[in-house]
C-alpha positions as CSV (number, residue, x, y, z in Angstrom):
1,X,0.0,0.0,0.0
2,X,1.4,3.5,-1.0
3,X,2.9,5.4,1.9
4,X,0.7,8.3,1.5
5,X,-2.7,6.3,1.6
6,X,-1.4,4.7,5.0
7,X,-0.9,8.2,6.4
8,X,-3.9,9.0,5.2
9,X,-5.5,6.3,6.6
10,X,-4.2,7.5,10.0
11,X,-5.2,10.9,9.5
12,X,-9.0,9.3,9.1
13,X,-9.9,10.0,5.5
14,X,-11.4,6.5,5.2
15,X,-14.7,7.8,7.3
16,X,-14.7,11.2,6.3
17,X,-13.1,14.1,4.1
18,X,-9.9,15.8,6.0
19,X,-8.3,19.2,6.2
20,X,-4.1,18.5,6.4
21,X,-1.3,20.3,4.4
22,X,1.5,18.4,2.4
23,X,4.2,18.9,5.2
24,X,2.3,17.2,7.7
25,X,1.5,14.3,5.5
26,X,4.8,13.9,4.8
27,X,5.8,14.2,8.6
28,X,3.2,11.2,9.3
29,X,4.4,9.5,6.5
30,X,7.9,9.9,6.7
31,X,8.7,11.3,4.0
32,X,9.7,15.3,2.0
33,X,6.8,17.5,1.4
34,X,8.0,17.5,-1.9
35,X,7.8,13.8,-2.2
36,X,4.2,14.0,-0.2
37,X,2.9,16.8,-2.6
38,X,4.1,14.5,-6.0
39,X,2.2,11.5,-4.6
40,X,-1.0,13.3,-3.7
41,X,-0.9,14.4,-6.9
42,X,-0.2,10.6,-8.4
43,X,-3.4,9.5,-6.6
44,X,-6.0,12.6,-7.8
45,X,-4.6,11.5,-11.4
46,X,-5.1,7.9,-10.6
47,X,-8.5,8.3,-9.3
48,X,-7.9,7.5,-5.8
49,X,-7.9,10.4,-3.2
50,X,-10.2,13.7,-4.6
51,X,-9.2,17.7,-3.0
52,X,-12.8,19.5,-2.3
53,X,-13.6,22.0,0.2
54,X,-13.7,20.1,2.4
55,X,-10.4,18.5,2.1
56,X,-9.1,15.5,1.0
57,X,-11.2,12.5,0.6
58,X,-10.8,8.4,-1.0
59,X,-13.0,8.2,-3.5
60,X,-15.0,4.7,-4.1
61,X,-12.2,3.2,-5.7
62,X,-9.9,4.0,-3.0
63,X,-11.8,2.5,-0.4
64,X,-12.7,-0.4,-2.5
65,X,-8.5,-1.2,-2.4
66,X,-8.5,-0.4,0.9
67,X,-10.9,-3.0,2.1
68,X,-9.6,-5.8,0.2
69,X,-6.0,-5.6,0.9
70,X,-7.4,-5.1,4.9
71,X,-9.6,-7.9,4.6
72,X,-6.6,-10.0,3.2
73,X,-4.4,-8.6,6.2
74,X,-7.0,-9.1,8.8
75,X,-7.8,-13.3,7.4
76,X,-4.3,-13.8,7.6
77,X,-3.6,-12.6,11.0
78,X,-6.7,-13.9,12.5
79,X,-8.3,-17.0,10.5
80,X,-11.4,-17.2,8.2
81,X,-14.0,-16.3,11.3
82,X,-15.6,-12.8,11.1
83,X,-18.6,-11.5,11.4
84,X,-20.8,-8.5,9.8
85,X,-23.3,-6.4,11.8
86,X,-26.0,-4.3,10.9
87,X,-29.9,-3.5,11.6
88,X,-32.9,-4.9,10.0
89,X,-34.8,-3.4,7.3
90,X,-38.0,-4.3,5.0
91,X,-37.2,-5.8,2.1
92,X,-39.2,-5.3,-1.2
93,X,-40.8,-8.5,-1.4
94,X,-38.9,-10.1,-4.1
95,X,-37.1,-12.6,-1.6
96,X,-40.4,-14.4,-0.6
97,X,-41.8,-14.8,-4.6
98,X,-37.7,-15.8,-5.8
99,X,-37.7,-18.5,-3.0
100,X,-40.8,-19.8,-4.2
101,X,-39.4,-20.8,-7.1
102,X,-38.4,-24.5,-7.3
103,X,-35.7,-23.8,-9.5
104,X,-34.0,-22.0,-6.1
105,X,-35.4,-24.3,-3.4
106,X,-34.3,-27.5,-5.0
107,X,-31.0,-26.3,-5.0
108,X,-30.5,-24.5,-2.2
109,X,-32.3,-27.9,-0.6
110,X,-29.3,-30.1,-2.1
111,X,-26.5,-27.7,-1.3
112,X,-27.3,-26.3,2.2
113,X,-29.7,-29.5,3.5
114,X,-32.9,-27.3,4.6
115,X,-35.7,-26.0,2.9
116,X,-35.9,-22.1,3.0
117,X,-38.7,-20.3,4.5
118,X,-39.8,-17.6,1.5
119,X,-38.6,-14.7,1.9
120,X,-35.3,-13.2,3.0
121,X,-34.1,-11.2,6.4
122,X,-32.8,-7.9,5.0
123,X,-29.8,-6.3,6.9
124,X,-28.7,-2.8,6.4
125,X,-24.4,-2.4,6.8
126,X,-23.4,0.9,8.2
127,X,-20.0,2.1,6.1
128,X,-17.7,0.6,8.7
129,X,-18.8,-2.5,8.1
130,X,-18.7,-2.8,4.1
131,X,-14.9,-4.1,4.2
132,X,-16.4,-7.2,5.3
133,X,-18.9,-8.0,2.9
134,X,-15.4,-7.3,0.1
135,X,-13.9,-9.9,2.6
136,X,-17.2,-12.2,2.0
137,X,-17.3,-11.6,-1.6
138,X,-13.7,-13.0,-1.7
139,X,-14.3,-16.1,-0.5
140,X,-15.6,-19.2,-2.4
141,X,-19.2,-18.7,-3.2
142,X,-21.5,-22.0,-3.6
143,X,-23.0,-20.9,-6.5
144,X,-27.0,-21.6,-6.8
145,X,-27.6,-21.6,-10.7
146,X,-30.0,-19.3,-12.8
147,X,-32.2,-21.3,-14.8
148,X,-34.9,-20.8,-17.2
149,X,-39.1,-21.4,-17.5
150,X,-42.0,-20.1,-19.6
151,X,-41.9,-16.8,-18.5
152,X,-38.1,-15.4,-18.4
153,X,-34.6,-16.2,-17.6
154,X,-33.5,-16.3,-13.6
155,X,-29.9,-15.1,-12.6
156,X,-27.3,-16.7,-10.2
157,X,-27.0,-16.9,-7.0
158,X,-23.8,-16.4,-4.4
159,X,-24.3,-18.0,-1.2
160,X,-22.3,-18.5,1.8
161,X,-22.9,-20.2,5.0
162,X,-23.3,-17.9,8.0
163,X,-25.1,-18.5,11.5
164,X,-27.5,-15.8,13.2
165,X,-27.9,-16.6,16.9
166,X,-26.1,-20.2,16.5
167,X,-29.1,-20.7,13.4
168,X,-27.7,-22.0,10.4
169,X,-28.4,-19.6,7.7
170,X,-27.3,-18.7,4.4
171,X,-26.0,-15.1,2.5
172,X,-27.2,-14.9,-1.2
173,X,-25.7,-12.2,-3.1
174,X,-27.9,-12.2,-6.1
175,X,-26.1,-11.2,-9.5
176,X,-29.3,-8.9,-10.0
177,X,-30.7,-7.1,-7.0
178,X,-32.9,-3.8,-6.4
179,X,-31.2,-3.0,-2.7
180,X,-28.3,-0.9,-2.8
181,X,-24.8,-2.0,-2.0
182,X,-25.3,-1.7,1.6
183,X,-28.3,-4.2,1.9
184,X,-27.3,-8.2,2.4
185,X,-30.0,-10.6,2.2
186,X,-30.1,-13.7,4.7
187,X,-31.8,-17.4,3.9
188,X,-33.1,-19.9,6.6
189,X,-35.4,-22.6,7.0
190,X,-36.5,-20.0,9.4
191,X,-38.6,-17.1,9.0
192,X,-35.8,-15.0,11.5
193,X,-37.5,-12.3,12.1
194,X,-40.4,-14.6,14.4
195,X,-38.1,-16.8,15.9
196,X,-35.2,-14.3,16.8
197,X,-38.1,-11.9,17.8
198,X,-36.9,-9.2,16.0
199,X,-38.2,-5.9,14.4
200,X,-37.3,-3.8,11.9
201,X,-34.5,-1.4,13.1
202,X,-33.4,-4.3,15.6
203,X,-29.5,-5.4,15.1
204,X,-28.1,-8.5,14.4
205,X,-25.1,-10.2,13.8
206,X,-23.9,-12.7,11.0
207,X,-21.1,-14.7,11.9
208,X,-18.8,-16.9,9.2
């Protein structure tokens, strides 16, 4: 990771734009103000760090880097087992007519062992926690294959096992979704929300 990014980093510009001049960057990162001044200047070209008014901030491809070589670091140093945490949200309803379909719950029956209640639990990430689901996405997905009937074509589906509570339960990242990037979707035999007792705005924890 470039020298400046890792001062950076320290500085706090992962969570939030910041105000700091070329000498102290260099200072943190050990290095000229000439030599800190060149290399912010390498990663505005490159597309990584963008100056506003109010100050310096990663842009989405920064932070994407960022979280992968971090998730890399942190499995290394600690093992596969992480978790992700968030809140509960209503979904749109596709979950509970897509699980419907026997195309998914056949597989998902041979794959995982259980048949899944239809519909999804619907868990909102806050932005501290979306270097987790990079490290999730870069692990090795069962995939649950699209398929075709009368009607239209049906897409892919990552899944990864995952436990909520001690339940076994499953992630599906979806190749096409509605929710935004900060909305995972969680598969049981359960419906969750009943037998965890939970409620919209509620958090939870998935553990891997």
């Amino acid at each position: 990771m470039d020298e400046l990014i890792f001062a950076l980093l320290k500085h706090g510009a992962y969570l939030r734009p910041i105000r700091i001049t070329t000498t102290e960057l260099g200072r943190i990162g050990r290095m000229s103000q000439q030599n800190a001044s060149y290399r912010l200047q390498s990663l505005e070209k490159n597309g990584m760090v963008q100056r506003n008014a109010e100050g310096i901030v990663f842009t989405k491809k920064a932070k994407d880097e960022i979280a992968r070589i971090y998730a890399d670091m942190k499995t290394s140093v600690e093992g596969e087992k992480f978790e992700l945490n968030g809140k509960i949200v209503s979904g749109l309803g596709e979950g509970k007519f897509y699980l419907s379909l026997e195309g998914y719950r056949k597989q998902i029956r041979e794959r995982f062992g259980f048949r899944p209640f239809p519909g999804t639990l619907n868990i909102e990430l806050n932005e501290k926690e979306m270097w987790k689901k990079q490290q999730v996405l870069g692990m090795e997905p069962v995939v649950i294959m699209g398929f075709k009937d009368r009607d239209r074509t049906y897409g892919d589906l990552f899944s990864y096992r995952c436990k909520i509570e001690g339940r076994e339960c499953v992630l599906i990242i979806p190749i096409r979704t509605h929710h935004g990037p900060k909305v995972i979707e969680i598969i049981s035999q359960f419906n969750l929300k009943k037998t965890m007792h939970k409620k919209d705005g509620d958090s939870v924890r998935v553990v891997f």
